[in-house]
C-alpha positions in Angstrom: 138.0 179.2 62.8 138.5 179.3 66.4 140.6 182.5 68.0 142.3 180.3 70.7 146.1 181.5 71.1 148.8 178.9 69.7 151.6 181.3 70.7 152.1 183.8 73.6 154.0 186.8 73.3 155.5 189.5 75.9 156.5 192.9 75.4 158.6 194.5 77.9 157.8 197.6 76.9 161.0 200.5 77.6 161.6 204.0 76.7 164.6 203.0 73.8 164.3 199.2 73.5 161.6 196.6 73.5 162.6 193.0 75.0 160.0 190.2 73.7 160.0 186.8 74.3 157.5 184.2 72.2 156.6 180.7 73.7 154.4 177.8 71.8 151.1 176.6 73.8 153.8 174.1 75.0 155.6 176.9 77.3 158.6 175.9 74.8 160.7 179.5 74.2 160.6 179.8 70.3 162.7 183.0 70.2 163.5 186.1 72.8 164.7 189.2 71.2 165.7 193.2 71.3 163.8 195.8 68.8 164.5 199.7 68.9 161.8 201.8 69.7 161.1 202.9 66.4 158.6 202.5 63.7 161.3 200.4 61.4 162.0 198.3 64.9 158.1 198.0 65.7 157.7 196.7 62.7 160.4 194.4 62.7 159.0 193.1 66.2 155.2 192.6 65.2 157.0 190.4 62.3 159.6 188.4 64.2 156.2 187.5 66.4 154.1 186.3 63.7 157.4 184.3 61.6 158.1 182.6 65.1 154.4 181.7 65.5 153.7 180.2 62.6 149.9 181.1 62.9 147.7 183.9 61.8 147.8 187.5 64.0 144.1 186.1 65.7 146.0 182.9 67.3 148.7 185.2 68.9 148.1 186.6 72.7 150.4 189.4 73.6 151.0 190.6 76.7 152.3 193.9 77.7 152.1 196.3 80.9 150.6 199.1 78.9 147.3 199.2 77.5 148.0 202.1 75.0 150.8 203.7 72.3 152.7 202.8 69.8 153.8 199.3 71.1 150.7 198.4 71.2 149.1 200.1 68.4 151.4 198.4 66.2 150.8 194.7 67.4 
């Protein structure tokens, strides 16, 4: 099975909220949404990602201006 992303992600990663957006291979926008910076909301978002998607976590490519905490540990 081939790791090639199907669906792109980004993380606007804030202090309270996070803002993500997903689009298909496509560039189509399958969903844009708010989640609290919290580990119920972090959850929620990591979720939301891979219902929209459709496809395993490995065909997902996130992108997000910080390389490190809990944003990112959780995706």
């Amino acid at each position: 099975m081939s790791n090639d992303p199907r669906t792109f992600a980004g993380v606007d990663w804030a202090v309270n909220d996070h803002q993500a957006c997903v689009v298909d291979a496509a560039g189509n926008e399958l969903g844009n949404a708010k989640f609290a910076h919290s580990g119920e909301g972090l959850t929620a978002m990591a979720d939301w990602i891979l219902e929209l998607s459709g496809s395993e976590p490995g065909h997902v490519a996130v992108g997000i201006e910080t390389p490190h905490g809990p944003v990112v540990e959780s995706l």
